[in-house]
C-alpha positions in Angstrom: 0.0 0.0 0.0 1.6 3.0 -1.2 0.2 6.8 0.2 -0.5 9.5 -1.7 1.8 12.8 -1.1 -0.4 14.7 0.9 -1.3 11.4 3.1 2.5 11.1 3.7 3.0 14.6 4.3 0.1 14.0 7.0 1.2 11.4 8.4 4.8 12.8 8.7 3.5 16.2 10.2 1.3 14.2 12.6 4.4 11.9 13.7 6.8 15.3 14.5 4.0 17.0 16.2 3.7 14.3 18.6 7.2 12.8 18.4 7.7 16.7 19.6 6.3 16.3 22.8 8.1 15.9 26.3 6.6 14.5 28.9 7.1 17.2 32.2 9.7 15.7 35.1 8.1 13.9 38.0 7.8 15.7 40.9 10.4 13.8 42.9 12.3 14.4 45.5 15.8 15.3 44.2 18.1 11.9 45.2 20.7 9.4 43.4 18.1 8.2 41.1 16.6 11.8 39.9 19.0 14.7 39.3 15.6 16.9 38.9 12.7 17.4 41.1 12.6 19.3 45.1 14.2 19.3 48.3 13.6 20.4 51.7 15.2 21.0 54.9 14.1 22.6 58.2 15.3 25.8 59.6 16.3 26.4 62.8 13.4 29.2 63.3 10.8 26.8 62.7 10.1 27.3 58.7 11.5 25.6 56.2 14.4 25.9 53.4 12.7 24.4 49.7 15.0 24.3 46.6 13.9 23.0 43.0 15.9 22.3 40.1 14.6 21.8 36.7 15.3 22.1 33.2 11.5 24.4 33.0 11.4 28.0 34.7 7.3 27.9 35.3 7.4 24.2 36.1 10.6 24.8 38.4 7.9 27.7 39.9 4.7 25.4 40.4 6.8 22.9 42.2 8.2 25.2 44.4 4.7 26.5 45.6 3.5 22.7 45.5 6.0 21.7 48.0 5.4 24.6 50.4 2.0 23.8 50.6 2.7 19.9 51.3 4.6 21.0 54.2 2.4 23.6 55.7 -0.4 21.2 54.9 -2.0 24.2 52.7 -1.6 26.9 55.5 1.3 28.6 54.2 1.7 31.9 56.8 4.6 33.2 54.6 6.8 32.5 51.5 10.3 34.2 50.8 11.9 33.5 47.1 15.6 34.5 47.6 17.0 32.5 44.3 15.8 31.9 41.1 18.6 31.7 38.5 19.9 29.4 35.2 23.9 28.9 35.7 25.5 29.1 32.2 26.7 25.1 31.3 30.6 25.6 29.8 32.1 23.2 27.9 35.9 22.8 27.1 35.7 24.5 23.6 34.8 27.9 25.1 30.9 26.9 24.1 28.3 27.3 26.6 24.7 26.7 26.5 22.2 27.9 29.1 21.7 25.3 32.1 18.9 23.8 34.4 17.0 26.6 36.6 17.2 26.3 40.4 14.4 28.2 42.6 15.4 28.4 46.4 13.7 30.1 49.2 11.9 30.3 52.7 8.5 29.1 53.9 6.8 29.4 57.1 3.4 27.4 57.7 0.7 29.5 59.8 0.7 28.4 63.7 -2.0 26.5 64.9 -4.0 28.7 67.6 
């Protein structure tokens, strides 16, 4: 069975468009086994420190906010951004391409009255 040109040139446009795609990155804590996804640690003040690296700025962006809601169980009292940047990747031919972004900051959950 042979396709006509327009048929091929179909199928051919239907097969990029959807070859195209990329699925998002879990959301995953970051460990040996994922390079991307979100990690946490407590501060000595009571809130906590959440950092997310990702190859996606608005995706880097909605994780972060997930995560600070997952730890303040929805009740965030206060969030503080104090990173967000893409580090330049070099490489030994004086080349460089833009790298991953990284979005770091503070969150304090609201106190239970």
């Amino acid at each position: 069975m042979t396709l006509s040109k327009p048929a091929r040139a179909f199928v051919a446009l239907a097969l990029l468009a959807t070859g195209g795609c990329v699925s998002g990155v879990d959301y995953v804590p970051i460990s040996d086994k994922s390079y991307f996804g979100y990690s946490d640690r407590p501060n000595a003040d009571g809130g906590h420190t959440v950092r997310v690296e990702l190859l996606d700025g608005g995706l880097a962006m909605e994780y972060w906010n997930r995560r600070a809601s997952e730890l303040c169980d929805g009740k965030v009292a206060r969030k503080s951004m104090h990173t967000a940047l893409r580090p330049t990747a070099h490489y030994d031919n004086y080349g460089a391409r833009p790298g991953h972004y990284i979005v770091e900051g503070y969150v304090y959950c609201e106190t239970p009255a």
